[in-house]
DSSP file (Angstrom, degrees, kcal/mol; ACC not computed):
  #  RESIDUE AA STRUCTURE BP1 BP2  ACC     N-H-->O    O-->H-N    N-H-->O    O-->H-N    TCO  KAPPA ALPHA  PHI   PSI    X-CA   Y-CA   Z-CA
    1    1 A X              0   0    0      0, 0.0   144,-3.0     0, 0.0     2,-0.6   0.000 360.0 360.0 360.0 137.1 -158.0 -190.8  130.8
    2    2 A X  E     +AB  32 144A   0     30,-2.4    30,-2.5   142,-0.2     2,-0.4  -0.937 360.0 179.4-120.2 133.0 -160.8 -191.4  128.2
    3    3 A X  E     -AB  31 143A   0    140,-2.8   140,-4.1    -2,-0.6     2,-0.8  -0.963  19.7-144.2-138.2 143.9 -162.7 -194.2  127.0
    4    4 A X  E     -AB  30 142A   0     26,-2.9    26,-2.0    -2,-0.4     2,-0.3  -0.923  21.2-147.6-117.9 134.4 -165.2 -194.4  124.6
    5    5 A X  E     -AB  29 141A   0    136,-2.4   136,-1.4    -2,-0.8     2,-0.5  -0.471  16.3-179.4 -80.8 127.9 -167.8 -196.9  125.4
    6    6 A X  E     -AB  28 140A   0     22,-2.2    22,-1.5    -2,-0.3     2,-0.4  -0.977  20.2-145.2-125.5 143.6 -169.5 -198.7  122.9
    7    7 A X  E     +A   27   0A   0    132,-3.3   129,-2.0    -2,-0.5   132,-0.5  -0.877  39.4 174.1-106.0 127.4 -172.5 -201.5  123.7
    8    8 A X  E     -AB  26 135A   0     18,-4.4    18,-1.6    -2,-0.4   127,-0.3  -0.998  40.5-144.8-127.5 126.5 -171.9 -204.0  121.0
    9    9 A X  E    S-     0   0A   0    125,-1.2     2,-0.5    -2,-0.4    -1,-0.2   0.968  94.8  -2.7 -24.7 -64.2 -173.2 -207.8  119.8
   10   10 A X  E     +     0   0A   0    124,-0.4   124,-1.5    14,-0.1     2,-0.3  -0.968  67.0 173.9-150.2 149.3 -170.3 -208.5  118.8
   11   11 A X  E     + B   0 133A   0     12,-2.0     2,-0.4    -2,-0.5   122,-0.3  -0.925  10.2 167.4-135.8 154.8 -166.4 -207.0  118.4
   12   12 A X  E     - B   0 132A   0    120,-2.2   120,-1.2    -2,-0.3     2,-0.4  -0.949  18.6-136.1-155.9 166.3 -163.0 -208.6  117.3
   13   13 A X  E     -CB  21 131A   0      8,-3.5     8,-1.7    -2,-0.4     2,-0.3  -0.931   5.0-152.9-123.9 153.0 -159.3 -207.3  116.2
   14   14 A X  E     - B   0 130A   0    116,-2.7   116,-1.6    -2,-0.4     5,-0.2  -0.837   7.9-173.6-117.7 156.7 -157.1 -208.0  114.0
   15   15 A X  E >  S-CB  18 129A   0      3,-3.6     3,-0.9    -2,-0.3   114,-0.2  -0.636  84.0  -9.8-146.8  87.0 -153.3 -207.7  113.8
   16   16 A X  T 3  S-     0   0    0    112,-0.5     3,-0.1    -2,-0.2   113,-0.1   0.299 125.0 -60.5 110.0 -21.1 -151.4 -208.2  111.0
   17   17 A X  T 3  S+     0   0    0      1,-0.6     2,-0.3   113,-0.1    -1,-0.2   0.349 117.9 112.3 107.8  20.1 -154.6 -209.7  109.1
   18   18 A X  E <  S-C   15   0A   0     -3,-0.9    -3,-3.6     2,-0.0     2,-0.6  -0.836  76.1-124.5-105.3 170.9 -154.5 -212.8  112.5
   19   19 A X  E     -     0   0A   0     -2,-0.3    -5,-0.3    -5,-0.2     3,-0.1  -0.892  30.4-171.6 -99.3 120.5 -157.6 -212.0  114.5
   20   20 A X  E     -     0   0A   0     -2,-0.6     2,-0.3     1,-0.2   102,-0.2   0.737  50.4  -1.1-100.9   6.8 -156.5 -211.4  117.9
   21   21 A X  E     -C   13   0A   0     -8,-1.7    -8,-3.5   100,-0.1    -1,-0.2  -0.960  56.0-173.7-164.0 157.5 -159.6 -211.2  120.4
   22   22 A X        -     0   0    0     -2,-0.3   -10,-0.2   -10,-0.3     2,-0.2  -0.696  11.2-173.3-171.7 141.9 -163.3 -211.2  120.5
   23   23 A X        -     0   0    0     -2,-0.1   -12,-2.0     4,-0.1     2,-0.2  -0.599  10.3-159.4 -96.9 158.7 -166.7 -210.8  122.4
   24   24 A X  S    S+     0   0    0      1,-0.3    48,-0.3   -14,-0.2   -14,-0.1  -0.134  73.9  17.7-114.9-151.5 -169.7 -211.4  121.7
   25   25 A X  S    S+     0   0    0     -2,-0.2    47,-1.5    46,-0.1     2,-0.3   0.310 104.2  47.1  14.1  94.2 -172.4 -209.5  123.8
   26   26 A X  E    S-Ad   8  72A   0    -18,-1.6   -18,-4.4    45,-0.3     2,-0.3  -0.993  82.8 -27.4 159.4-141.6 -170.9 -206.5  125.7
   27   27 A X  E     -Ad   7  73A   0     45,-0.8    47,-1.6    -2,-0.3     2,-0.4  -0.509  25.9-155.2-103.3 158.5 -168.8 -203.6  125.6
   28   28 A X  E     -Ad   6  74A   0    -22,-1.5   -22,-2.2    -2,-0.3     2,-0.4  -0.939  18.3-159.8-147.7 139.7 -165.9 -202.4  123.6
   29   29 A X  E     -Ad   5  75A   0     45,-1.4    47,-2.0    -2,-0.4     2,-0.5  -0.956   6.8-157.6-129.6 116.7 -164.0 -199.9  125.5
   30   30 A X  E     -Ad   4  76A   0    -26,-2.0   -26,-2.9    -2,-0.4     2,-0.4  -0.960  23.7-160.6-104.2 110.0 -161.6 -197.5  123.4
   31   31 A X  E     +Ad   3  77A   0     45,-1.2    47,-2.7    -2,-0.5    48,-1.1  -0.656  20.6 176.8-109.6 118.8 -158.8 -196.2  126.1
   32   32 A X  E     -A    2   0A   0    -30,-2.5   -30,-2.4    -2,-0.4     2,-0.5  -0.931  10.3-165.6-138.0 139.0 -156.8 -193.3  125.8
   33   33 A X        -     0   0    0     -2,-0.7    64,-2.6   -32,-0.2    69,-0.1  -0.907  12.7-160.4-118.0 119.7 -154.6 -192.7  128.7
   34   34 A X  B     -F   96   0B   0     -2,-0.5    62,-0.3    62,-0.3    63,-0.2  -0.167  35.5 -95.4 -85.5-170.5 -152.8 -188.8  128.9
   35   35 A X  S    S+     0   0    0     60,-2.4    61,-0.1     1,-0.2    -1,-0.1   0.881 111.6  59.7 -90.1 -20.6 -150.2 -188.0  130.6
   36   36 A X  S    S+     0   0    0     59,-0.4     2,-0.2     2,-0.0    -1,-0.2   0.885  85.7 121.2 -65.9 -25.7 -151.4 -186.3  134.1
   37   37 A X        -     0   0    0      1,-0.1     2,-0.4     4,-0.1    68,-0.1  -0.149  40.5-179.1 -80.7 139.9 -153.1 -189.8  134.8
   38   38 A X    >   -     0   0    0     -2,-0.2     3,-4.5   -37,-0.0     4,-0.1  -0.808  54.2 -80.0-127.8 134.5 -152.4 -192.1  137.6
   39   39 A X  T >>>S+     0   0    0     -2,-0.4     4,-2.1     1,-0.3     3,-0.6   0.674 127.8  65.5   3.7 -55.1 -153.5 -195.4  139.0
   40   40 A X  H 3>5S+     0   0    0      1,-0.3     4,-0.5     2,-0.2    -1,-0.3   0.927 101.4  50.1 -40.3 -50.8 -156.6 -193.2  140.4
   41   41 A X  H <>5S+     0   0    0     -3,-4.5     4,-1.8     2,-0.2    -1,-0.3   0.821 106.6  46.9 -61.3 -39.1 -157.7 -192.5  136.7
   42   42 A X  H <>5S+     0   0    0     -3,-0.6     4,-2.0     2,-0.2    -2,-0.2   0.799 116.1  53.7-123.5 -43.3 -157.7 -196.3  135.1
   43   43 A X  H  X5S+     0   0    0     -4,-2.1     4,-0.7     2,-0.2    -1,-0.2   0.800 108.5  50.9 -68.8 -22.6 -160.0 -197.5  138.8
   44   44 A X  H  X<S+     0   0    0     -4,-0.5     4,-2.0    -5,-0.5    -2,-0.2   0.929 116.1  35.2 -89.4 -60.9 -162.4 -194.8  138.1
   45   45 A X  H  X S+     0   0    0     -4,-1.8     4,-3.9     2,-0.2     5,-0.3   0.974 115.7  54.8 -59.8 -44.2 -163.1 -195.8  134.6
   46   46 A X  H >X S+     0   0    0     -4,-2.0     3,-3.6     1,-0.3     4,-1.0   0.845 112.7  49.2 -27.2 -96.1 -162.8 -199.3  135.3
   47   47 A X  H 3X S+     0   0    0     -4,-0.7     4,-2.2     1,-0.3    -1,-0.3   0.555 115.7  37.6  28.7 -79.5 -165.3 -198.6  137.9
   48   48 A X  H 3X S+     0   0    0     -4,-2.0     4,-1.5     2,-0.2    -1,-0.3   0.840 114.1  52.8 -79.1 -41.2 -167.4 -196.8  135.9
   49   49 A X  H << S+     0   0    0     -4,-3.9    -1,-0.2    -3,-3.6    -2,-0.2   0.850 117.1  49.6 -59.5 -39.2 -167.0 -199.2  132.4
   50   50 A X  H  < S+     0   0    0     -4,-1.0    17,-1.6    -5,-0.3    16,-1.0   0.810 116.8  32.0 -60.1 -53.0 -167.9 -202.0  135.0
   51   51 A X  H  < S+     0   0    0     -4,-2.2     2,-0.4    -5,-0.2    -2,-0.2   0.449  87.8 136.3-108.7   0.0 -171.2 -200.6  137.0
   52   52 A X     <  -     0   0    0     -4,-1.5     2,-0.6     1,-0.1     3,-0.3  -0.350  44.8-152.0 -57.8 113.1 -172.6 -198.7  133.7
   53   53 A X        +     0   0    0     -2,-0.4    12,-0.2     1,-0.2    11,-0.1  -0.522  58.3 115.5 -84.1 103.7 -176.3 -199.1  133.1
   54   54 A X        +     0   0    0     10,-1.9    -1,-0.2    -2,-0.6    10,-0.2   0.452  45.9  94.4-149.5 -62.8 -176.7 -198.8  129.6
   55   55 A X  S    S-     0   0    0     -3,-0.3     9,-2.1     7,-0.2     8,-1.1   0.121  83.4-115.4 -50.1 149.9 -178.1 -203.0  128.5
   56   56 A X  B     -G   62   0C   0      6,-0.3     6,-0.2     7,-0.2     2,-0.2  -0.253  28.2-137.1 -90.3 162.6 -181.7 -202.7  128.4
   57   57 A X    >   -     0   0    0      4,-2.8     3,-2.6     6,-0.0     2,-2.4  -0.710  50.0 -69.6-122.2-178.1 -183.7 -205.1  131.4
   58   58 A X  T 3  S+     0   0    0      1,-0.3    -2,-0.0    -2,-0.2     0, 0.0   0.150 133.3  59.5 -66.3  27.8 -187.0 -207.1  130.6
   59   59 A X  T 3  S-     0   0    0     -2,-2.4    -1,-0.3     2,-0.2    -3,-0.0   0.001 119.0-107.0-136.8  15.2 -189.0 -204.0  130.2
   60   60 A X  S <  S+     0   0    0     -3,-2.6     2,-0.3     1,-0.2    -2,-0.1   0.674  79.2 128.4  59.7  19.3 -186.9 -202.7  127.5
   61   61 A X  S    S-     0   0    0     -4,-0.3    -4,-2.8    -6,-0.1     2,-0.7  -0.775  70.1-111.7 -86.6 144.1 -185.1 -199.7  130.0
   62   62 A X  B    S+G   56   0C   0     -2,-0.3    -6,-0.3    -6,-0.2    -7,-0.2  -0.934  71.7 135.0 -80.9 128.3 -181.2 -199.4  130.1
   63   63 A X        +     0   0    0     -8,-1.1     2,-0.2    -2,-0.7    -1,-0.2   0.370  36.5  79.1-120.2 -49.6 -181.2 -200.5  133.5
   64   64 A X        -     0   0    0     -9,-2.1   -10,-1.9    -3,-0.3     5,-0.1  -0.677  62.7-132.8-124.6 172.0 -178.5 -203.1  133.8
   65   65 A X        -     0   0    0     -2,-0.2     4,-0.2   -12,-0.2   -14,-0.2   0.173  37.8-103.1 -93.1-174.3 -174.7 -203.0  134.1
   66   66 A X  S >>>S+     0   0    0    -16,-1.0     3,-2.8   -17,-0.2     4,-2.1   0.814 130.5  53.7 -55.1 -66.7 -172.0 -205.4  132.0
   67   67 A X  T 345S+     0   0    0    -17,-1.6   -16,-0.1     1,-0.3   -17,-0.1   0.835 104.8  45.0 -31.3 -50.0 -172.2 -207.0  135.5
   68   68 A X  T 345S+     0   0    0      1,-0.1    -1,-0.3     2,-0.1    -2,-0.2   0.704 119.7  39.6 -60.1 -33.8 -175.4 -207.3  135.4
   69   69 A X  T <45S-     0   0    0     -3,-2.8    -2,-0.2    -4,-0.2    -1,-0.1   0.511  93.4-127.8-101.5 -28.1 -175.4 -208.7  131.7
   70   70 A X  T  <5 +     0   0    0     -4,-2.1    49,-0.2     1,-0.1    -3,-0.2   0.353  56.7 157.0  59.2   5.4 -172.2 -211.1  131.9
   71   71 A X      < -     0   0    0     -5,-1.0    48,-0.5    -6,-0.2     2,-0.3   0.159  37.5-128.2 -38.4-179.9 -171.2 -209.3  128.9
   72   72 A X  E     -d   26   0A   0    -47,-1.5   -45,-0.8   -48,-0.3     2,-0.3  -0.879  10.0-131.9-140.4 153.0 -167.5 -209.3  128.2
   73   73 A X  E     -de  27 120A   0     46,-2.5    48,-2.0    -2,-0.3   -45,-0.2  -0.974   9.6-165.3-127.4 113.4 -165.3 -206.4  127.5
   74   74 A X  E     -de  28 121A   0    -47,-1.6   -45,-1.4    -2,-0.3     2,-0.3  -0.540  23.6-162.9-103.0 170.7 -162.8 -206.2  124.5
   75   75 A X  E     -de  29 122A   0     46,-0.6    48,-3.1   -47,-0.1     2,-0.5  -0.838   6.6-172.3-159.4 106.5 -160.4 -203.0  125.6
   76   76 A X  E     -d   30   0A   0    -47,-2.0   -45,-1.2    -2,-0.3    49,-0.1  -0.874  23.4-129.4 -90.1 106.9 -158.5 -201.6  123.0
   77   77 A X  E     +d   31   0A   0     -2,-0.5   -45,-0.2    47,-0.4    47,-0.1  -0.292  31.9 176.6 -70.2 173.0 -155.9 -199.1  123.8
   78   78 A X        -     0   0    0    -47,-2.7     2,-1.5   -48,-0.0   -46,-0.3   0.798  15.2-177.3-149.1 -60.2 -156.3 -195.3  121.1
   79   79 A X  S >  S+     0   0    0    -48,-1.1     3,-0.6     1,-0.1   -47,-0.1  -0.440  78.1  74.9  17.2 -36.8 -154.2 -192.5  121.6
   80   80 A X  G >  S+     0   0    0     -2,-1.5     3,-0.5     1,-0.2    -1,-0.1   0.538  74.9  78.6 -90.1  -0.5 -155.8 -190.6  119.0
   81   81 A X  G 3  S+     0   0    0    -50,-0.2    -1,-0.2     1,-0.2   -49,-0.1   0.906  94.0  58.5 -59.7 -30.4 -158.9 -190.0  121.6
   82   82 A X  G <  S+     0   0    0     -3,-0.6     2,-1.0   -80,-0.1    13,-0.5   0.467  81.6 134.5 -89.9  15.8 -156.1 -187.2  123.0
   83   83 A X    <   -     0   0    0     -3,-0.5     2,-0.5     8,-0.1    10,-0.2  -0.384  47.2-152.6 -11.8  56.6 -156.3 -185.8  119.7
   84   84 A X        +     0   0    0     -2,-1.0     3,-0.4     8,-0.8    10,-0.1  -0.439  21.1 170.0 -84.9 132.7 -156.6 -182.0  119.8
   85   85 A X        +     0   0    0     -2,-0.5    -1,-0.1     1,-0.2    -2,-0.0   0.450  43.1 110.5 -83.0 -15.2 -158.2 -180.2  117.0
   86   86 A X  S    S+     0   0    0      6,-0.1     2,-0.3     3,-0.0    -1,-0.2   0.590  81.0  33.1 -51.5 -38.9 -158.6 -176.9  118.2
   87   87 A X  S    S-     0   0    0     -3,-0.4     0, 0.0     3,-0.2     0, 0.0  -0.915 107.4  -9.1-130.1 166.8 -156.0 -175.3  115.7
   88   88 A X  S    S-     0   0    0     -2,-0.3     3,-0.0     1,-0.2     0, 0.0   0.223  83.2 -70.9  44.5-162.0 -155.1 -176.1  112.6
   89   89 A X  S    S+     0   0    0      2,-0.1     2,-0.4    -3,-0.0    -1,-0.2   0.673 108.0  59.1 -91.7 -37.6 -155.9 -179.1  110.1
   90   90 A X  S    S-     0   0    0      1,-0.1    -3,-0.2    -6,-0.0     0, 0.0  -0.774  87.8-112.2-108.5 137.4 -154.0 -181.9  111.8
   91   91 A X        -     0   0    0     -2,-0.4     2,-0.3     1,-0.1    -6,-0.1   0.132  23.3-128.3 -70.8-158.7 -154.5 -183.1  115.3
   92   92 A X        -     0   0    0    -10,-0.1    -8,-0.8   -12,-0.0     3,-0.3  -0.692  17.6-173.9 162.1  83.7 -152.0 -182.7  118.2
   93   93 A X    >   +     0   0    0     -2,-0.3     3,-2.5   -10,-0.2   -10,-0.1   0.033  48.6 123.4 -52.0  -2.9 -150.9 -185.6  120.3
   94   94 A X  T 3  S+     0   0    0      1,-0.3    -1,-0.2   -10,-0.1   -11,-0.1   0.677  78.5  44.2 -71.0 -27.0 -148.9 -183.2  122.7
   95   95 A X  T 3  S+     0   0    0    -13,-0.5   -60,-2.4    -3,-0.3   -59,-0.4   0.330  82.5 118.4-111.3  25.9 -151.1 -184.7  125.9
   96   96 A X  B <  S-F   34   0B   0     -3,-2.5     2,-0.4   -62,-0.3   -62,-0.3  -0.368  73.6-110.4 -62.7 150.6 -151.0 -188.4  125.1
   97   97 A X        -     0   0    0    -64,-2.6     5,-0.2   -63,-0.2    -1,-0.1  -0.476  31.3-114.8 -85.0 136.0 -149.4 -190.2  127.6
   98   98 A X    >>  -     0   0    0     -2,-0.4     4,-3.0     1,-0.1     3,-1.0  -0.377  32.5-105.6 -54.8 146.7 -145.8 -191.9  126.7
   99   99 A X  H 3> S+     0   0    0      1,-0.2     4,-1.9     2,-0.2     5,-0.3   0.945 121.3  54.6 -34.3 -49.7 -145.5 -195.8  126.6
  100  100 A X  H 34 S+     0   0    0      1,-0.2    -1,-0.2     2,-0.2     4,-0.1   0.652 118.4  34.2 -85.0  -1.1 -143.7 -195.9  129.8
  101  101 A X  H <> S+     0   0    0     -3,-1.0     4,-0.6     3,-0.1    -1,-0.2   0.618 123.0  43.9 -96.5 -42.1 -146.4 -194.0  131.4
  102  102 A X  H  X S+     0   0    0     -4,-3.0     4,-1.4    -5,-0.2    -2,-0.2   0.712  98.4  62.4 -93.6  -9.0 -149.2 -195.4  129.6
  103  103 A X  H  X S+     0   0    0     -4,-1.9     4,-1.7    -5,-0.4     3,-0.2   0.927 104.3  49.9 -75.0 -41.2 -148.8 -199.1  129.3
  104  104 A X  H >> S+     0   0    0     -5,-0.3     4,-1.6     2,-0.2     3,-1.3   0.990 114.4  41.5 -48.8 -86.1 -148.9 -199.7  133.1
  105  105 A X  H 3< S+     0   0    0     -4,-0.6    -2,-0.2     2,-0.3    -1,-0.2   0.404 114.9  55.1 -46.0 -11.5 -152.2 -197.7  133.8
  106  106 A X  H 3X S+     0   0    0     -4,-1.4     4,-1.9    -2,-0.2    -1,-0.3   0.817 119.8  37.5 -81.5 -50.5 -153.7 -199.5  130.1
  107  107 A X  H <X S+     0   0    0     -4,-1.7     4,-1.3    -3,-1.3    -2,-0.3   0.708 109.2  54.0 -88.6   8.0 -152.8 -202.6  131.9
  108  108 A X  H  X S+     0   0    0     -4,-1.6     4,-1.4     3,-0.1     5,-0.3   0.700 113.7  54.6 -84.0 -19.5 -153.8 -201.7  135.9
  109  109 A X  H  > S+     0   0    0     -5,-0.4     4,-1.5     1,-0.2    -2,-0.2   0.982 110.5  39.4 -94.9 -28.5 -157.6 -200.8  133.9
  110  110 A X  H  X S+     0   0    0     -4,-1.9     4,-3.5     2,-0.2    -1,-0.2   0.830 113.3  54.7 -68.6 -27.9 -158.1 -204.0  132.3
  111  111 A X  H >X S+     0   0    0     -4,-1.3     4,-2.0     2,-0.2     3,-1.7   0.973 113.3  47.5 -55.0 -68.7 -156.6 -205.8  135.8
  112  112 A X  H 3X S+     0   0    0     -4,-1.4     4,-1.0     1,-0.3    -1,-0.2   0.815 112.4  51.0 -29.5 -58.7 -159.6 -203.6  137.6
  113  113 A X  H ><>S+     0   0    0     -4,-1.5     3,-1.1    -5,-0.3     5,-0.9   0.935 109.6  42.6 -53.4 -48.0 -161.8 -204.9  135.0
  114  114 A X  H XX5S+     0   0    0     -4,-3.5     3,-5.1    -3,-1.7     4,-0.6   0.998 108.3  66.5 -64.0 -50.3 -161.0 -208.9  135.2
  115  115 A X  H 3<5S+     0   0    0     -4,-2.0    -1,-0.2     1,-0.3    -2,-0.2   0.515  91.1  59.9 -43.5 -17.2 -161.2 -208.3  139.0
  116  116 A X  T <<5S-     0   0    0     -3,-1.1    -1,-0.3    -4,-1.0    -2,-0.2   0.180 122.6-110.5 -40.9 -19.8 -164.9 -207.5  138.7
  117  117 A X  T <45S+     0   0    0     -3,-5.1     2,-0.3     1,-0.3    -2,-0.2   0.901  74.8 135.1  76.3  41.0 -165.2 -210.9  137.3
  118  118 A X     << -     0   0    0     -5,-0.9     2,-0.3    -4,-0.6    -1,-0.3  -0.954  61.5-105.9-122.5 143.9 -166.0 -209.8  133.6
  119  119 A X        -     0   0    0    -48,-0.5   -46,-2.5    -2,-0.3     2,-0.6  -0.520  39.0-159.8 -64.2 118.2 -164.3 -211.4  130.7
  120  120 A X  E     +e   73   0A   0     -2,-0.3     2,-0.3   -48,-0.2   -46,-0.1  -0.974  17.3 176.0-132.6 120.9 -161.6 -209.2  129.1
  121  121 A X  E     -e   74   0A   0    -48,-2.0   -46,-0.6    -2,-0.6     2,-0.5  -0.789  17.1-152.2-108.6 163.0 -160.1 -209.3  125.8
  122  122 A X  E     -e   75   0A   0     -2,-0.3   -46,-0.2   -48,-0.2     2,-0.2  -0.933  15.1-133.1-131.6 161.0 -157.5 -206.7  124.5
  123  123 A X        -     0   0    0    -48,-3.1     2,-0.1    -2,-0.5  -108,-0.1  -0.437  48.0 -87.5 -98.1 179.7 -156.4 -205.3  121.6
  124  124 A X        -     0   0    0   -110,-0.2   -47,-0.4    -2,-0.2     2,-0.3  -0.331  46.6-123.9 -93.9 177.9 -152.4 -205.1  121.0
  125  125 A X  S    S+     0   0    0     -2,-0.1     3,-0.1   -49,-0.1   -22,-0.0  -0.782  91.0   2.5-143.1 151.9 -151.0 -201.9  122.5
  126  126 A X  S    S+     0   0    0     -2,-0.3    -1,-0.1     1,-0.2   -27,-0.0   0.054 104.9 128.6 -28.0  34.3 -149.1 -199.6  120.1
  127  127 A X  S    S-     0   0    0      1,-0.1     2,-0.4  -112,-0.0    -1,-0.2   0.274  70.6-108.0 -71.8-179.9 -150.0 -202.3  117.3
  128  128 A X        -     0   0    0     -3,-0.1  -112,-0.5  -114,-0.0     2,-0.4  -0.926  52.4-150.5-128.7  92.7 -151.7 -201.1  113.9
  129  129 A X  E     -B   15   0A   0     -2,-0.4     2,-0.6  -114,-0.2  -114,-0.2  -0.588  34.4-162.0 -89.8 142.5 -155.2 -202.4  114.3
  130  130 A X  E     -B   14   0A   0   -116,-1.6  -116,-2.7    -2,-0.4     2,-0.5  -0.941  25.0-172.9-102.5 119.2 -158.4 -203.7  112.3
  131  131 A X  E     -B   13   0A   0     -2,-0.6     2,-0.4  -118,-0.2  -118,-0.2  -0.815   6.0-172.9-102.3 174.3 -161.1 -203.4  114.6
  132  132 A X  E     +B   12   0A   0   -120,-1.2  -120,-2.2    -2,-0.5     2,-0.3  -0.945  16.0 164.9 179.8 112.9 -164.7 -204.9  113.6
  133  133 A X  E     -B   11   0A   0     -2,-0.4     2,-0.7  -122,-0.3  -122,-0.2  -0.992  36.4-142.3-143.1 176.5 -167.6 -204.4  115.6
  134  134 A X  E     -     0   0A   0   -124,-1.5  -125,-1.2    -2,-0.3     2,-0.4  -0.890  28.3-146.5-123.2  85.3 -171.6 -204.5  115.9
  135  135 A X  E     -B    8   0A   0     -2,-0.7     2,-0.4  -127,-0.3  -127,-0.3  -0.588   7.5-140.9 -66.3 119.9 -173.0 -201.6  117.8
  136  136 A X  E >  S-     0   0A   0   -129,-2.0     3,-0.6    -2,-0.4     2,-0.3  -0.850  73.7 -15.4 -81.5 123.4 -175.9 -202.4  119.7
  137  137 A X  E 3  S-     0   0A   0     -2,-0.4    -1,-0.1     1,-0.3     2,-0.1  -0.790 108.7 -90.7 108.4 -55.4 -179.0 -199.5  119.9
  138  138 A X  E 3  S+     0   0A   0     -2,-0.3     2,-0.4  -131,-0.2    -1,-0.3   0.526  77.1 166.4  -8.9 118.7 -176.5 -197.6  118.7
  139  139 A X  E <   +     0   0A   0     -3,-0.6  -132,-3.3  -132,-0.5     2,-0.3  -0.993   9.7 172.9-142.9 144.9 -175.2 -196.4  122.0
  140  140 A X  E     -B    6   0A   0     -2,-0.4     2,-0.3  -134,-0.3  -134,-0.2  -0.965   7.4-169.8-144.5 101.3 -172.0 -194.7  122.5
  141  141 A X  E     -B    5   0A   0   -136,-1.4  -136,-2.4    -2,-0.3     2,-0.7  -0.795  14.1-147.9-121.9 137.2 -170.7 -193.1  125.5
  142  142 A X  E     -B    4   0A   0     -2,-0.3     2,-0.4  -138,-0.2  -138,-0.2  -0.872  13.3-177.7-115.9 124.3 -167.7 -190.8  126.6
  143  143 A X  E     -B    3   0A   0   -140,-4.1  -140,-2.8    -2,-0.7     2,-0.5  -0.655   2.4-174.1-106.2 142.9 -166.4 -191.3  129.8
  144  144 A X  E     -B    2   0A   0     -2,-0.4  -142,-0.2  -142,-0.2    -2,-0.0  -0.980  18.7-153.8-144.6 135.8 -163.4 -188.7  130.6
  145  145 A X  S    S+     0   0    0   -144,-3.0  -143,-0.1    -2,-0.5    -1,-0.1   0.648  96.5  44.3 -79.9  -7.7 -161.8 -189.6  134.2
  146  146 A X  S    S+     0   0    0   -145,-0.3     2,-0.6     1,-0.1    -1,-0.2   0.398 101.2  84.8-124.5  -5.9 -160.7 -185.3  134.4
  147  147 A X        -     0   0    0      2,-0.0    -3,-0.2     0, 0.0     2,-0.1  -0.830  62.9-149.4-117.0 124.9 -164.0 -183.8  133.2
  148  148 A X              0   0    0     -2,-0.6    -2,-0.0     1,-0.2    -3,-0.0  -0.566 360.0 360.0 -75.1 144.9 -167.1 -183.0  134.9
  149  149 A X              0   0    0     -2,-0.1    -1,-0.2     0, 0.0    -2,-0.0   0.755 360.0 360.0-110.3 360.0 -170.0 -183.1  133.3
């Protein structure tokens, strides 16, 4: 599983041209779920999306967590994070996870997330989305649930 983390001011989606979620202060979390990953994977990121020190504390260090922040977390599911590029011109979906694999484990990481007590929005899952955001620093993180780094 991958997510790319973003620390934002502010985020929203769109669907269709209606707007269907937004935060203001926190994260937006881009989820791409493959296919080996299991319940284990979407608690680990959770986890991790959850306890991640990346908002600065009164001394201007990233120090403190979404937890820490009250931020809110908009979580928009991707597929094309499982992209591979490696040959050719066009990317190669071949380890995305299917809907009937990935839709549970998109919603068991947002469950993880509310259960933290943080405000979660979603995006529409296999929808055609406008997303809108304000990256804060910039900072931009990739969390991958299968790679050490």
């Amino acid at each position: 599983m991958r997510a790319v983390i973003q620390r934002v001011t502010k985020a929203q989606v769109h669907v269709a041209g209606e707007q269907i979620a937004q935060i203001s202060a926190g994260l937006l979390i881009l989820l791409g779920i493959e296919k080996q990953d299991e319940i284990a994977d979407a608690e680990y990121l959770a986890s991790k999306s959850a306890d991640l020190r990346i908002f600065e504390d009164e001394v201007g260090k990233m120090n403190l967590s979404l937890l820490d922040t009250g931020g809110a977390a908009l979580v928009v599911s991707q597929f094309t994070l499982l992209g591979d590029c490696r040959k050719g011109r066009r990317p190669g979906f071949s380890q995305a996870g299917l809907p009937a694999q990935a839709i549970p484990l998109y919603q068991h990481f947002i469950s993880q997330l509310r259960q933290t007590g943080i405000q979660v929005e979603t995006g529409q899952f296999q929808a055609e989305m406008q997303v809108e955001l304000v990256n804060d620093g910039p900072v931009t993180l990739l969390l991958d649930s299968r790679r050490e780094f």
